[in-house]
C-alpha positions in Angstrom: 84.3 118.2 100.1 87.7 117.5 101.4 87.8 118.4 105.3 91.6 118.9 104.4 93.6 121.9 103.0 94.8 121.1 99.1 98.1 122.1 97.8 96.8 124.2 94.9 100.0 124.8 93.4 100.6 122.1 90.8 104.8 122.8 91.0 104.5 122.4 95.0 102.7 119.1 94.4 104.7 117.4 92.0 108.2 118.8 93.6 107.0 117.8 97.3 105.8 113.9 96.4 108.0 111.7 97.8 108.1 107.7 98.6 106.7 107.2 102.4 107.4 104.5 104.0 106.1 105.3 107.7 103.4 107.1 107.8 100.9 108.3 111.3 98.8 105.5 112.1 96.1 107.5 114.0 95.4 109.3 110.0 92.4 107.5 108.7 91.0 108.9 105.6 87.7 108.6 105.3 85.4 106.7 102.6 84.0 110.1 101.1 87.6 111.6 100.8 88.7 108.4 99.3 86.5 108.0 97.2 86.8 112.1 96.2 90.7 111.1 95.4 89.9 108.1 93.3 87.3 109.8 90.6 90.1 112.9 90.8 92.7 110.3 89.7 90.3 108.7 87.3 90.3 111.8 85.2 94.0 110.2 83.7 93.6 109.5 79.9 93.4 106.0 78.9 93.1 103.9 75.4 89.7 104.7 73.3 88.4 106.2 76.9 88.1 102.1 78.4 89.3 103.1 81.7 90.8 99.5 82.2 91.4 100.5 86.1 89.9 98.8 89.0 91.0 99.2 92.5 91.1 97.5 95.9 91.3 100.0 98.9 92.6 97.8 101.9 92.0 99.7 105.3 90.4 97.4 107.5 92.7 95.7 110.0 91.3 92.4 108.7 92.4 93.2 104.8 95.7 94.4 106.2 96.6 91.5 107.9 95.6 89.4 105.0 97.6 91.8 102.5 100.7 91.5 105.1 102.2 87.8 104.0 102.0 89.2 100.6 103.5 92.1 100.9 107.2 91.0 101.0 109.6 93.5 102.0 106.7 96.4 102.5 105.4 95.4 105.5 105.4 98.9 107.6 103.9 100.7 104.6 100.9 98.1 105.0 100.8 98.2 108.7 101.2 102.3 109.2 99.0 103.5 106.3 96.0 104.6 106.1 95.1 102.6 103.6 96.5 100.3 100.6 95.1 101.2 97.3 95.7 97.6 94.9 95.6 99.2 91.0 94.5 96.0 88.7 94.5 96.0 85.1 91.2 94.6 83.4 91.5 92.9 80.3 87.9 92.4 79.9 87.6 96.3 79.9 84.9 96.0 77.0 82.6 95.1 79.3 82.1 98.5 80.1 82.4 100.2 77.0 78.2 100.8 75.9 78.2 102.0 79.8 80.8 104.6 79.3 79.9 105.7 75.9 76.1 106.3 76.9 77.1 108.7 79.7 79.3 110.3 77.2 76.0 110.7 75.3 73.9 111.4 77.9 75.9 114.3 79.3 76.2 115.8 76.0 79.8 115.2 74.9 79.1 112.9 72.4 75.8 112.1 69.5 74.5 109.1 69.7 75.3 108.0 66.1 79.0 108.8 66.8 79.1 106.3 69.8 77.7 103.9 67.5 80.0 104.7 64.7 83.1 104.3 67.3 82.1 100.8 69.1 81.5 99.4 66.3 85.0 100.7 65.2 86.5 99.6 68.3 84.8 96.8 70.2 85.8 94.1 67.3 89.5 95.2 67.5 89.7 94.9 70.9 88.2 91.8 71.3 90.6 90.4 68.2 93.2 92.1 70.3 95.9 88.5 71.6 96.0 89.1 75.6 99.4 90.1 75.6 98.5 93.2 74.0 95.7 93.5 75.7 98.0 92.8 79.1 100.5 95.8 77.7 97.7 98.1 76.9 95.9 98.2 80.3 99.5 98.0 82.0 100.0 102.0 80.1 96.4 103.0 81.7 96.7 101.8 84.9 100.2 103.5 85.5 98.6 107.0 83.8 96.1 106.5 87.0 98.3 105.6 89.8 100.6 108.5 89.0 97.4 110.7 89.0 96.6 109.1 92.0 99.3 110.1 94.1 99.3 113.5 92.9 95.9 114.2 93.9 97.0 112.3 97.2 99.8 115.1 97.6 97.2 117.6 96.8 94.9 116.5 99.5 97.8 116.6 102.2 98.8 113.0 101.6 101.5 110.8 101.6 102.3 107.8 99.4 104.8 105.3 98.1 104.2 103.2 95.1 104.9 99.4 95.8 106.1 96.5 93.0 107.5 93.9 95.6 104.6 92.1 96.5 102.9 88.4 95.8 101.5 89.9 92.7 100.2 86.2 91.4 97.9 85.7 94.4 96.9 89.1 94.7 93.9 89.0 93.0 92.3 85.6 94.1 93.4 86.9 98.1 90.8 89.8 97.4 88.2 88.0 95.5 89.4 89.4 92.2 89.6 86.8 88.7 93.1 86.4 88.3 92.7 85.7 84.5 91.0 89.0 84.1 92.4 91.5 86.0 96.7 91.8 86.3 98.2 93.5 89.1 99.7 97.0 88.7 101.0 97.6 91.9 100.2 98.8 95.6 100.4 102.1 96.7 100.0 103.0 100.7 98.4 106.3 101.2 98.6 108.5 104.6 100.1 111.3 106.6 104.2 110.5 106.3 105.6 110.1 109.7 109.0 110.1 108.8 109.5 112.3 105.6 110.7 110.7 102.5 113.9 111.2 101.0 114.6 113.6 98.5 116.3 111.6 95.4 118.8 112.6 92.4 117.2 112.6 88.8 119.4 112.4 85.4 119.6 115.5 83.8 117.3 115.9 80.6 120.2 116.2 78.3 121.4 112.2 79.8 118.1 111.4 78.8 116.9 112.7 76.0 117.5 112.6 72.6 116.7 116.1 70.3 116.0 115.2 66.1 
C-alpha cells in the first residue's frame, strides 16, 4: 500500500488538481506506488471494455534526457518530475480482447457462453472498423484514463500537468513503441508541485450548456 496519506474526499481532489509545472526533484515515486496509481486509473470505462491504453512511465535520467528534445516548450516539467507518464492509444486493441474477457469469466463477472456470444459480436466489427474510427475511438479511452489518472495522482498526494506540446510523431519509435499501432495521447509529469499551480476561471454552466 501507498506509504503516502490519500485525499479521501473526492470534492477536495477534484477542486485541489491543478497544472504543475515545477515540481520537487528529490520526490521519486516508487515502482509499487506507480504502479498502484496506474491499475487505480485503469478502472476508467472504455469501449466494449478494450482498454486501448498503454503507457510509458519515463523516470530514468536516461529516458528523460531522451524525452527532453521532444518535449518542446515542457522542458522543466520533464526535468523536475518525478516521472513522465506517455498515454498511447492502441489501435490493435483486439489483441487483447480473449485475454480480458477470460478474466471476466474467470473471476465470475461474466459466463462463458456470453463472452463467446459478445466477441463474436464485436471482434468482426472492430476489425471492419476504417482506422480513423478506430484512431477517434481509442483517442475517447485514453483521455477517460488520463483524467482518472491524475485524480488518483491528487489522491495519492500528487501533482500533475497534462502535456499536448510535444514531438508526438516520433514519440513512439523514440521509446520502442510501433508508430502505426499505437497514437500518442499526450504526456503527463507527475510529482510533489514545488511551486503551486494556478487557480483558473471556468465558464459558467449556463455559457455552456444547453437545457431541451
Amino acid at each position: 500500500m501507498s506509504n503516502v496519506q490519500k485525499v479521501q474526499d473526492f470534492m477536495e481532489v477534484i477542486k485541489s488538481r491543478r497544472s504543475v509545472r515545477y515540481y520537487d526533484s528529490s520526490v521519486k515515486i516508487s515502482r509499487e506506488e506507480m504502479t498502484e496509481m496506474l491499475e487505480e486509473a485503469t478502472l476508467a470505462p472504455s469501449s466494449v471494455n478494450m482498454q486501448p491504453w498503454r503507457f510509458v512511465v519515463i523516470e530514468s535520467p536516461e529516458a528523460k534526457a531522451k524525452l527532453l528534445p521532444l518535449a518542446k516548450f515542457n522542458g522543466n516539467q520533464v526535468q523536475t518530475s518525478s516521472a513522465v507518464v506517455a498515454v498511447f492509444g492502441d489501435l490493435r486493441f483486439t489483441d487483447y480482447a480473449h485475454e480480458i474477457f477470460d478474466k471476466a469469466v474467470e473471476l465470475g463477472y461474466m459466463p462463458r457462453d456470453v463472452k463467446e456470444q459478445q466477441l463474436a459480436a464485436y471482434l468482426p466489427l472492430f476489425d471492419a472498423m476504417p482506422v480513423d474510427t478506430k484512431r477517434d475511438s481509442v483517442l475517447i479511452d485514453a483521455g477517460l484514463v488520463s483524467m482518472q489518472f491524475m485524480l488518483v495522482a491528487r489522491a495519492h498526494g500528487y501533482d500533475t500537468n497534462p502535456i499536448g506540446g510535444y514531438e508526438k510523431d516520433r514519440i513512439a519509435e523514440a521509446f520502442g513503441l510501433d508508430p502505426e499501432r499505437n497514437v500518442p495521447v499526450m504526456l503527463i509529469s507527475i510529482g510533489k508541485a514545488e511551486k503551486a499551480g494556478h487557480s483558473s476561471a471556468r465558464l459558467n454552466v449556463e455559457r455552456t450548456t444547453e437545457w431541451r
